[in-house]
N, C-alpha and C positions, 0 to 999 in steps of 0.2 A: 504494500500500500504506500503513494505517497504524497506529498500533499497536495498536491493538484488533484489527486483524488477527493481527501476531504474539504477541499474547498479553495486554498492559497493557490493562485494562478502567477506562469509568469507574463509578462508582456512587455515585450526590448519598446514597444511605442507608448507613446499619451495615453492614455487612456479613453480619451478625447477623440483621438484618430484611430484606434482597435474599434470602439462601439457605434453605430449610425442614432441610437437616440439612447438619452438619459434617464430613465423614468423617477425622477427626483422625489420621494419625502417631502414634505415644506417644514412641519415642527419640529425644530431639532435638527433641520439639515439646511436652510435658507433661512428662517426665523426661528427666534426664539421668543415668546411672550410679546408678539407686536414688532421686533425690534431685530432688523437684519443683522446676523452672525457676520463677525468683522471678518471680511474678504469673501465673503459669498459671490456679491455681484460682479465683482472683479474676474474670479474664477470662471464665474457662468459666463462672462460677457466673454473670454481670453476663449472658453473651448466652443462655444458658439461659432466665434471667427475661423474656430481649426476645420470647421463644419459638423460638430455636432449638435443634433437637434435637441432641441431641451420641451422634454413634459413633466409637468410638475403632480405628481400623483398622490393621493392625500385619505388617509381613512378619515376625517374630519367632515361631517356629511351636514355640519351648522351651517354653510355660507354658499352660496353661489357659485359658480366658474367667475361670471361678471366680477363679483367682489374679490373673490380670491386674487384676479387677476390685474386689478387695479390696486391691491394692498403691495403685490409682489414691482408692482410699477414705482407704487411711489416712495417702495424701497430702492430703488435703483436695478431694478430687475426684470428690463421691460419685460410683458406676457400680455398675452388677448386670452379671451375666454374659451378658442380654441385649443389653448394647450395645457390646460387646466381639465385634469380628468379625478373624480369625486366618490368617495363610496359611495354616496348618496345616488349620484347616475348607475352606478352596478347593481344599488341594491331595485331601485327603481325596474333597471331591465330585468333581474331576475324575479320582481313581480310581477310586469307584463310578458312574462314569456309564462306564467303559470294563470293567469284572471283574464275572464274575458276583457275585452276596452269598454271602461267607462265602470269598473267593478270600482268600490269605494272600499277604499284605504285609512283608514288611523292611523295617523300620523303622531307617533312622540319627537320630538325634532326641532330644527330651525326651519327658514325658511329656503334653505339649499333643497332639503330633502322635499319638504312642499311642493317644491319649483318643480324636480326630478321627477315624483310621480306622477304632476300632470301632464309634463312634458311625452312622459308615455303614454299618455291617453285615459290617465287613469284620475277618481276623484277624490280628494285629498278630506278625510274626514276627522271629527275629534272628540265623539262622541261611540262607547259601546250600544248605546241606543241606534245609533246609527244603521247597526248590524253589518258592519265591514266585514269585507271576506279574507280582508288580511290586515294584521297591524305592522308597522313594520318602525325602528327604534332607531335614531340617532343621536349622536351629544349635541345638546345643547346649554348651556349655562342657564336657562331659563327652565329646564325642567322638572317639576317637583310631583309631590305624592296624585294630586289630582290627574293630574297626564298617566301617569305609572299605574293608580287607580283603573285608570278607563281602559287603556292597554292590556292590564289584565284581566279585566271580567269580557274582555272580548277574543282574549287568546283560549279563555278557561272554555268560553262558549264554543269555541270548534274553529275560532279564524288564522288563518297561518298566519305565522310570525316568523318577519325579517330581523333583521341586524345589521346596519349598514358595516359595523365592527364592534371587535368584543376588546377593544383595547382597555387592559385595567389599568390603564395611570396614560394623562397627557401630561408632555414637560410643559413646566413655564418657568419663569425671570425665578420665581419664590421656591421652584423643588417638583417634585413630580405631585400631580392632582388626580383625584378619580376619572376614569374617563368614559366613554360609554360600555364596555364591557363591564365596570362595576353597575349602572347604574341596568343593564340589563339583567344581571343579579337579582334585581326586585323581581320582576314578572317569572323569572326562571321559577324563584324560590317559591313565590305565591302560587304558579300553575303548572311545575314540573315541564315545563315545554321548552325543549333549547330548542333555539332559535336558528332557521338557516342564515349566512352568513358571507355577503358580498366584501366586505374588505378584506386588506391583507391581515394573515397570511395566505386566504380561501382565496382560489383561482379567480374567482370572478372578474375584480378589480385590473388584477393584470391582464388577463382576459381581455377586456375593455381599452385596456390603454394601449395594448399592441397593437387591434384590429382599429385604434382609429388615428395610431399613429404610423401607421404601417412600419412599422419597426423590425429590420431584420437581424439586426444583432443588436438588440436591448439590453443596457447595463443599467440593472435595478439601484438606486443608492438611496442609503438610510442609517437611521441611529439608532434600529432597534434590531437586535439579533431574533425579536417572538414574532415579531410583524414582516417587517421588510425583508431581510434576509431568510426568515424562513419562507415567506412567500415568493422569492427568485427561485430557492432550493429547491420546491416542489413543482414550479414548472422548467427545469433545471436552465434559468438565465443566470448568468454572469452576476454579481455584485459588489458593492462599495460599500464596505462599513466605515463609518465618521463616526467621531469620536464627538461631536460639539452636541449631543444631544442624551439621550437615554442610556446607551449600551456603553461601558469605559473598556480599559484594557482589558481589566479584573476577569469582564465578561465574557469578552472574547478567548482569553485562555479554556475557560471552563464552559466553552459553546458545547455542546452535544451535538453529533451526528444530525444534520438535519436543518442548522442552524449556523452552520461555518461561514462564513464568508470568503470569495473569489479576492477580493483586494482589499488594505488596511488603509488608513488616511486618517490624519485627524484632522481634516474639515475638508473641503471641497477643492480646493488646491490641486488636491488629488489627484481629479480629472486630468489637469496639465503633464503628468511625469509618467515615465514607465515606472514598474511595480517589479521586480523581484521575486522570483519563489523561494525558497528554501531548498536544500539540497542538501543529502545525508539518508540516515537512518541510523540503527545500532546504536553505533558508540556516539550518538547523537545531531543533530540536526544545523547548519552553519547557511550566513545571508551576511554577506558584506562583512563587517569585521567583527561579528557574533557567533558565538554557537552556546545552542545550548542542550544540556544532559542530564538523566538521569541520578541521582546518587543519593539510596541511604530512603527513597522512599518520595525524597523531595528535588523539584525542578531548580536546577541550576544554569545562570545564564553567565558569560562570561563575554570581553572584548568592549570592543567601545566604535563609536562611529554612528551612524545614521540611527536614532532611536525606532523607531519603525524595523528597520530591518534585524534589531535585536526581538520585536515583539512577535515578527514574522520567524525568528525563527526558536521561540521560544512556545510561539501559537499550533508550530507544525510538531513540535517534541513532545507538546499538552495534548494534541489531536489523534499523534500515532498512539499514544497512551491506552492500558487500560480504562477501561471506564471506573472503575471505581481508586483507581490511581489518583487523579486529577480533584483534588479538591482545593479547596481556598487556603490552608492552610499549607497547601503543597507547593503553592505558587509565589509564597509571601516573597522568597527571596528574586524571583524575578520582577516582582512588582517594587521591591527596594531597590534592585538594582536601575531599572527603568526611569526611578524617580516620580 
């Protein structure tokens, strides 16, 4: 096995120039809490120019394309509402590909996901009196027990239930928050009914964003190894894990099978440089002026030079690992060493 197997790719070009489109994250990977990650737009504008295309793809199913795409503008990140693709529109098509048109929908959500179901032909309701034939759930900052309420006495009644994502925490400026996976937790708990499931990590989402960006070599990028990364893994695209949002080093060492990432970065930069694999096995794993080994039960990392390339080969010696080898405690001395 090696690590290009579980995941670490190498690539002598940009990253930029290897992939024809981005499928960008936006929280955690271009903004964080309202407020553009320093050198995002820079990055984006730099691999754009190299000619790759940029779509920004978002389990966040509160806001618009329109909105998303004019917040990302007047970050300095120009976007249209074309290249803005939403759980909210995944979850949306995966209700009209099950209800006839014009079947009525309960809506828990912002008005992103509103927009979305009508959009499909479908009518957007907010009442279990109503008798919807599906409910379907997105984050919103505005939604409380009366929403959650109605949602459930109409999933308990026999209506399918969506999810545009089951993300348990969004980053912000203040630490990690509840995010719609916790708050779809209520109707779970109240009516035993898990919910099918349009965002990442479930195909759909990506699904969506390839067929409307015609994307033939998609490199997925993100800051979360549960969502983004495992969502490239399962339809087996290419990946970016950044560091400027949810997922740290910590995490990346001790990814499981399933959830590895193709390329390391800590922010978006990334795009611009070749990447490096690791190279080794055995007597241990080595990247630029790093390697790292086994000894005594705990990962050791040694050398000095390009920080990355010591994580990349510290990532590929945690990944060839037993599985029950690799724990937090196993990994302390590369994470002191890294700094």
């Amino acid at each position: 096995m090696t690590a290009a197997d579980e995941g670490l790719q190498d690539s002598g070009q940009a990253l930029c120039e290897r992939y024809d489109v981005a499928l960008l994250d936006l929280d955690g990977v271009v903004y964080l809490g309202g407020t553009a990650i320093p050198g995002a737009a820079e990055a984006l504008s730099q691999a754009a120019s190299a000619g790759m295309r940029l779509a920004y793809v978002t389990n966040n199913a509160y806001r618009t394309p329109s909105a998303v795409a004019a917040t990302l503008t007047r970050l300095g990140v120009p976007a249209s509402s074309a290249d803005v693709v939403t759980s909210a529109q995944a979850a949306a098509r995966l209700l009209a590909e099950r209800l006839p048109a014009g079947a009525r929908v309960l809506v828990i959500g912002g008005t992103g996901l509103r927009a979305a179901v009508r959009d499909r032909g479908l009518r957007p309701v907010s009442s279990a009196a109503d008798e919807p034939a599906a409910v379907v759930q997105g984050y919103s900052p505005n939604v409380g027990y009366a929403e959650l309420a109605e949602g459930g006495l109409a999933v308990a009644a026999g209506a399918l239930f969506v999810a545009s994502n089951v993300d348990a925490t969004i980053p912000s400026a203040r630490g990690r928050q509840p995010g719609n996976g916790s708050m779809v937790q209520v109707i779970v708990h109240a009516t035993g009914v898990t919910p099918l499931v349009a965002g990442k990590p479930e195909p759909p989402l990506h699904a969506e964003s390839v067929e409307r960006t015609q994307a033939k070599r998609p490199l997925v990028v993100g800051d979360r190894l549960d969502t983004d990364i495992e969502g490239a893994c399962r339809v087996g695209a290419a990946s970016l894990l950044v560091f400027t949002g949810v997922s740290d080093p910590a995490d990346a060492l001790l990814a499981p099978s399933g959830r590895r990432p193709s390329y390391l970065a800590d922010d978006l930069s990334g795009l611009l440089v070749p990447h490096p694999a690791p190279a080794g096995g055995g007597d241990g794993w080595r990247c630029g002026g790093w390697s790292a080994r086994w000894a005594d039960g705990t990962l050791h990392l040694d050398g000095s030079g390009d920080r990355l390339d010591g994580l990349r080969a510290a990532c590929a010696a945690a990944w060839a690992a037993e599985t029950d080898q690799v724990t937090p405690d196993a990994i302390k001395p590369v994470l002191a060493k890294l700094g």
